[in-house]
N, C-alpha and C positions, 0 to 999 in steps of 0.2 A: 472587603475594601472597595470603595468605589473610585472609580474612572473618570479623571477629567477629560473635558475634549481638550485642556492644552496638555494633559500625558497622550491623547491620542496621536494630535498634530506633531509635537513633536516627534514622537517614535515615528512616523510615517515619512517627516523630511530628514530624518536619520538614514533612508532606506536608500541604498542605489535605486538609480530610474534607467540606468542602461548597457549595453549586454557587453558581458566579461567574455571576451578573446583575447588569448593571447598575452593575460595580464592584465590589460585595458576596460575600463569602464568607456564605452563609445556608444554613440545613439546610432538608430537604424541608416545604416547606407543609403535608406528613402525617402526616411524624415518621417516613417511612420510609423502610429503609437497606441497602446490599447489601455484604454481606461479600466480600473477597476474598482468595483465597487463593494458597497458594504451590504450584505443580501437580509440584514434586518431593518436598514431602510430603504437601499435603494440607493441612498447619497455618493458621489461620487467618493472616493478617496484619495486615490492620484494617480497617476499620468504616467506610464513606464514606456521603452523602446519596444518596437515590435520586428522581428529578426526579419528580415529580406531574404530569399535565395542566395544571394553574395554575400551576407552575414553569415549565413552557415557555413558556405563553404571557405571563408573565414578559419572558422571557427574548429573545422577539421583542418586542416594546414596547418593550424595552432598545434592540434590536439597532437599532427601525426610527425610536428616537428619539436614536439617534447617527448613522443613517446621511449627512443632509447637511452636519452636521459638519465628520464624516472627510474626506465625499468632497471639499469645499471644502480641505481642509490640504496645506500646500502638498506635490507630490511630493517633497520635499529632505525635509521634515520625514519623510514615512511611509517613505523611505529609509533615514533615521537610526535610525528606529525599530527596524527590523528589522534592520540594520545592529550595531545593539546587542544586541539579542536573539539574534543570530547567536554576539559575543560571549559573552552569558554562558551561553549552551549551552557551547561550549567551554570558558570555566573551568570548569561545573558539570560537566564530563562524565564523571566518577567515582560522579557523585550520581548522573544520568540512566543509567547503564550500569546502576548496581547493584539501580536500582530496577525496570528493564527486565526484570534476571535475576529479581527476585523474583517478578513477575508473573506474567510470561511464560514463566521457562525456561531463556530461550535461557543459552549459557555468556558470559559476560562477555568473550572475545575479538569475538563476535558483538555483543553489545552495544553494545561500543567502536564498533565498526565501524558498528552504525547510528547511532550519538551524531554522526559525523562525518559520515555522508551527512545525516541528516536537517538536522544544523543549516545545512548547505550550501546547502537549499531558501531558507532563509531571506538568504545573503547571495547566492544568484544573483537572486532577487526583489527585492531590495533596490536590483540595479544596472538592473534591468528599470523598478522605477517611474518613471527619469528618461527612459524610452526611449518613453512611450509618445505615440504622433505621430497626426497626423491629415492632412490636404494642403487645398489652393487649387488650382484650375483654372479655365477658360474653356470655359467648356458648347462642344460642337464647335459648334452655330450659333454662338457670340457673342454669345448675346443673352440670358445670365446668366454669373454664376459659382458655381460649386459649393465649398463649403465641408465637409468629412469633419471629425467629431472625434469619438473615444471617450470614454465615461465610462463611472461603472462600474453594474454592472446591481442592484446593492442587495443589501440585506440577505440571505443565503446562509445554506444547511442543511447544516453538514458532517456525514457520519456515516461513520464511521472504523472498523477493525475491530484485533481482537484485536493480529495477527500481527508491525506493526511498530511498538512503540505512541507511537513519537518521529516516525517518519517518513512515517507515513500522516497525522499530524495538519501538519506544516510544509509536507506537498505541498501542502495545500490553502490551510491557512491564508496560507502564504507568497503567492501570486499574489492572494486575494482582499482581503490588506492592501495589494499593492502596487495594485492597483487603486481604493482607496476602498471596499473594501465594508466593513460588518461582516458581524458573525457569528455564527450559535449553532453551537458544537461537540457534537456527541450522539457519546463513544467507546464503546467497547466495553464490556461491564459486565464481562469477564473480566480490562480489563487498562486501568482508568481512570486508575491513581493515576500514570501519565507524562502524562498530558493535563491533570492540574490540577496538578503541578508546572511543566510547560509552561505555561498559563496563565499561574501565579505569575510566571515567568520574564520573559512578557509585558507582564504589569502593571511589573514593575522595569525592562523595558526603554524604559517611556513609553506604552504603548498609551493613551488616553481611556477613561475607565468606559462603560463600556455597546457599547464597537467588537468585545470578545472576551465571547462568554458561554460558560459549560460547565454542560452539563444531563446528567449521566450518569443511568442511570435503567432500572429492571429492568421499566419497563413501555413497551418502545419503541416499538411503535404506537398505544399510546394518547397517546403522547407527542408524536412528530412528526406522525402522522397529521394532526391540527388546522393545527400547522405551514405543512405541503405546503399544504392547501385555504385558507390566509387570503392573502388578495393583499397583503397586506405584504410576503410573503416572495416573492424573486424567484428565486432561484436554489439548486435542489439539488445536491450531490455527494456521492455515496455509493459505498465500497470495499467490497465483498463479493460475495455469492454471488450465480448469474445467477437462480436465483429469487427470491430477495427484491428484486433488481436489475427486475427484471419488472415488479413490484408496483408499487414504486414511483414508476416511468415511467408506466404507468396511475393513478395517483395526482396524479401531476404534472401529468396532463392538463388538470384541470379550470382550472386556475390559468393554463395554457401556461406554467411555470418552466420555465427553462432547466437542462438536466440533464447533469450529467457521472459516467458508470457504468464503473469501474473493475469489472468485473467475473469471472466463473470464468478459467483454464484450465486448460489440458490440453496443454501442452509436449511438443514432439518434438523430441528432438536426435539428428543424424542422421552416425553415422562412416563414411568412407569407405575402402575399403583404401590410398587414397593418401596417407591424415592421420598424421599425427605423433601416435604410438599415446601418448608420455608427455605433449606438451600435451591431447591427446583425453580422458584419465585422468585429468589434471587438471582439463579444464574441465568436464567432468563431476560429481566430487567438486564443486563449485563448485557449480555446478548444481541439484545434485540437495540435496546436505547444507547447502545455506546457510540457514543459519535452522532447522536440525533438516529441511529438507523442507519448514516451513509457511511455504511462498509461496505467489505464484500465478503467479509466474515459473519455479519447480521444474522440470525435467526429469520430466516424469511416464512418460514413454517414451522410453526410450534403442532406437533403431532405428538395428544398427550391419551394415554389407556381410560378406556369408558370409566372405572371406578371412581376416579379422582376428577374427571375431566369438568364435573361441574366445578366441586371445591377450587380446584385449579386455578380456572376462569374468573371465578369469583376475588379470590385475592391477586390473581395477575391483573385484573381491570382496577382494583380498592388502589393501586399502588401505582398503577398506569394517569390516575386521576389527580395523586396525589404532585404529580410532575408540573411545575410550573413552566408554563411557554416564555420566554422573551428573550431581550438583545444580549447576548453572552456574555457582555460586558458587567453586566446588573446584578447583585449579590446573591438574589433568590433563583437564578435562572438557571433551568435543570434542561430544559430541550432550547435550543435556538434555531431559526430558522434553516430551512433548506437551502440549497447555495444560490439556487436562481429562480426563475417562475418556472421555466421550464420543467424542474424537477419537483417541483411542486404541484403542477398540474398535474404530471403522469402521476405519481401518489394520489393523487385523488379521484384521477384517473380510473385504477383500481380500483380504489374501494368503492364506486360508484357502483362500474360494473360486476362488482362481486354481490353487491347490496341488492342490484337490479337482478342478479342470479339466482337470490334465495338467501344469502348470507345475511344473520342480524349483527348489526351493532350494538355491541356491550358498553364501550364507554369510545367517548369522540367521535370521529368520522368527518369531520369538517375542516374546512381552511379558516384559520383564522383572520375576521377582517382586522383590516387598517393597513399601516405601513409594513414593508417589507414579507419573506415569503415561508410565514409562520403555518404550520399543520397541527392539529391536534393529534397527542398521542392517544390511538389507538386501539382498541382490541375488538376481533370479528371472528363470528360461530359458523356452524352452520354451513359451509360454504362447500359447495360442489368440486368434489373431486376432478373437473377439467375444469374450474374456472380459471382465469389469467391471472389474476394475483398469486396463485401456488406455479405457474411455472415461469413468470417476471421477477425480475430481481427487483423491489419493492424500493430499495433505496431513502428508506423514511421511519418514521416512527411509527408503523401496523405491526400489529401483532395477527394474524389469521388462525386458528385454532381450527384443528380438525382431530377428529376423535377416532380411535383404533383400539382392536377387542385382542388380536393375539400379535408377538411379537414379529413373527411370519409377515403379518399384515404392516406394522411398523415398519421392518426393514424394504418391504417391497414398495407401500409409499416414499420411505426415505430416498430410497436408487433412482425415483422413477420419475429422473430429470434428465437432462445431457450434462450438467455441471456437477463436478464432485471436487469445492473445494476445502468444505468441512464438516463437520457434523456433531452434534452433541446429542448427550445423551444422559439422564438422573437413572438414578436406581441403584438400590443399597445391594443387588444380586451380585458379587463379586464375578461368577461364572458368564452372569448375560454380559456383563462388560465386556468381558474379555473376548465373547462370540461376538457382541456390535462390532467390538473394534477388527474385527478380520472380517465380518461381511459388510458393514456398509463403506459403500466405492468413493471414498473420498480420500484427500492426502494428508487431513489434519483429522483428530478428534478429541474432544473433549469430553472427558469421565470425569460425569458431577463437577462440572465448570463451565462456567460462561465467556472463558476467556483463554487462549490457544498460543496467542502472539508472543513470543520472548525472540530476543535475541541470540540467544545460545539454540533454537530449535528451529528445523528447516521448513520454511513457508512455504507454502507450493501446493498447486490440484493435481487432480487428473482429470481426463476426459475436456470437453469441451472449456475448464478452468482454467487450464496454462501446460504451462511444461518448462522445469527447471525448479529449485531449490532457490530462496533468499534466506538468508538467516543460519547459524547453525554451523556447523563444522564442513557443510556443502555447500553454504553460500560462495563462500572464494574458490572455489573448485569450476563453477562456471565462468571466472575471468583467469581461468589455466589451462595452457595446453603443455598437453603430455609430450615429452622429448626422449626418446631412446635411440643411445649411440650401443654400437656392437662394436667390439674390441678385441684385437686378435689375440689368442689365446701368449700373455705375456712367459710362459714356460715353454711356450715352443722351441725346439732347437738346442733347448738342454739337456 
């Protein structure tokens, strides 16, 4: 189906343009605003608020003058909530898809596809807040009892990035409604206008004023920085890069907030000559091309065993070429541009100097001229065990192929990064599966799949990746703290 620009315009002056505190849609305390644009031409799209320091702190006063509210309302009721919210994501999900591609890129198949994951956070959280338990025991002397209950850890800093802009906000938001928290949302300034349609969404689904705030804002550290150091706020979560991710852990400190850091990778997927060379092809494509490349789940190195490793290459490039470039919007459009030049460059970046290293190019390599910040998808041999592109996180449509003789050698390439936030892996060996998945250091894996992410399973690295669980029966565990009252032994004295 193809896309009018008056279906665009319109969905676009549908969208709020200014930050939700406290219930209120209000523009910046400064009058000032960040334009966003459409990254397959560059065209402007429109004009939203940009959060001031006084906006934010706003926005927690909102957050931490609804907190024991919420947290009091009954679990049924903040089930319902979300439960509906769930809902009208899916009726809306033509509106949320196309405002996704405007933003963002991505092609509207892609879109779709996170419309239905992301709203999903929302209805597994939803079945989670009836679930959350605490116990009664008999201290081993008998001579109390012990009482366990959770509740939720308060007011919460979510800061969300560019790349999935429905799904990186419901990860979060979903478990810290299901728990009683609120909330300030700080998204991405390259791709806000799904996070205040979201919002909106929120409000129509019943939220309370002031449990949701949204603070976009082109001055982010000045922004949350105050945020993190006021003891109001008890709990940060933040998706992004492992150095900013850094930062803000050390930021954290002062406060001792409780931190959940979805942070870099640096994905190795690893074929075997015993794997099923067309699901191998597939899960790769998968992999590698989902989202254009800009994951952090991505195949950033495809390390495939000498047998196969020509065949491999040969139909992972035949299918790589097959990929049509252009505006997400357009019905044949299988990759869409990258979000900005910036990221565009550094991909090219890479493959330059992996090119200049020794590495050949099998299919693409090049930026696509004309408007907007199109890359060609694709595939590089040959490349030097220290070049940059194997320890960067690629962010784009490369595939790098590097070739490995014993499985020994596989796992010690695969480790032999600072990031372990996932890793995949082909091969019909039921046993070697089973040894990948207990020796390579990552917190996700995939056996013969290209794809990891669900909602009912806990997202999250190790090492230099993050620290903390979204998703999964651990997600709302991180917006819960533990309460234990001791109780004197009520037979005493009888």
């Amino acid at each position: 189906m193809t896309i009018s620009q008056d279906q665009e315009r319109r969905l676009l002056d549908s969208v709020p343009t200014g930050l939700l505190i406290a219930g209120q849609w209000r523009p910046s305390s400064t009058g000032e605003t960040i334009d966003v644009h459409d990254p397959s031409t560059g065209d402007l799209l429109t004009t939203i608020a940009s959060a001031s320091p006084a906006d934010g702190e706003a926005a927690l006063a909102a957050a931490h003058a609804a907190q024991e509210g919420w947290a009091k309302t009954a679990p049924r009721t903040r089930a319902e909530i979300l439960r509906k919210a769930f809902e009208l994501i899916t009726a809306r999900a033509d509106d949320f898809a196309l405002l996704m591609t405007l933003e963002m890129g991505k092609p509207l198949a892609d879109s779709r596809a996170e419309v239905a994951y992301g709203a999903e956070f929302l209805r597994w959280f939803s079945e989670q807040t009836n679930r959350i338990t605490g116990r009664y025991s008999v201290a081993p002397d008998g001579a109390a009892r012990l009482l366990v209950t959770k509740r939720p850890v308060g007011p919460c800093l979510l800061i969300t990035p560019w790349n999935f802009p429905l799904a990186m906000g419901t990860r979060k938001i979903g478990p810290a409604l299901a728990a009683g928290c609120t909330l300030i949302l700080k998204p991405a300034t390259l791709t806000p206008l799904t996070s205040l349609l979201l919002a909106r969404t929120l409000i129509d689904a019943g939220v309370p004023d002031g449990v949701v705030n949204v603070i976009p804002t082109r001055h982010a550290g000045a922004v949350t920085g105050p945020l993190i150091k006021d003891s109001r706020l008890r709990k940060l979560s933040f998706t992004g890069s492992t150095e900013v991710g850094r930062r803000l852990i050390a930021d954290s400190a002062e406060q001792v907030l409780r931190v959940s850091m979805e942070l870099g990778g640096n994905a190795p997927l690893l074929v075997f000559e015993d794997a099923d060379l067309d699901k191998a092809v597939d899960g790769a494509l998968l992999a590698k091309l989902r989202n254009g490349g800009e994951a952090c789940t991505a195949a950033n190195r495809l390390l495939v065993q000498r047998p196969v490793a020509e065949e491999f290459t040969r139909r992972l490039a035949d299918r790589f070429g097959q990929y049509t470039v252009g505006r997400g919007t357009l019905p044949d459009a299988k990759i869409g541009p990258l979000v900005d030049e910036d990221t565009r460059d550094k991909v090219d970046r890479l493959v330059t100097s992996a090119v200049e290293a020794g590495a050949k190019v099998v299919t693409g390599g090049e930026k696509v001229p004309g408007a907007g910040y199109f890359y060609q998808p694709t595939v590089l041999t040959d490349i030097p065990e220290d070049a940059e592109i194997l320890r960067e996180e690629i962010f784009g449509p490369v595939a790098p192929i590097v070739v490995f003789d014993t499985e020994d050698e596989a796992v010690r390439l695969a480790n032999s990064t600072e990031y372990g936030l996932v890793a995949y892996a082909f091969t019909s060996d039921l046993n070697r599966g089973l040894r990948l998945a207990e020796r390579l250091d990552t917190g996700m894996i995939g056996i013969n799949t290209g794809i990891v992410s669900n909602p009912a399973a806990p997202f999250g690295g190790v090492k230099q990746s993050g620290v903390g669980r979204e998703g999964g029966l651990e997600g709302i565990e991180e917006y819960l703290e533990t309460r234990y009252v001791g109780i004197a032994d009520p037979f005493a004295g009888q």
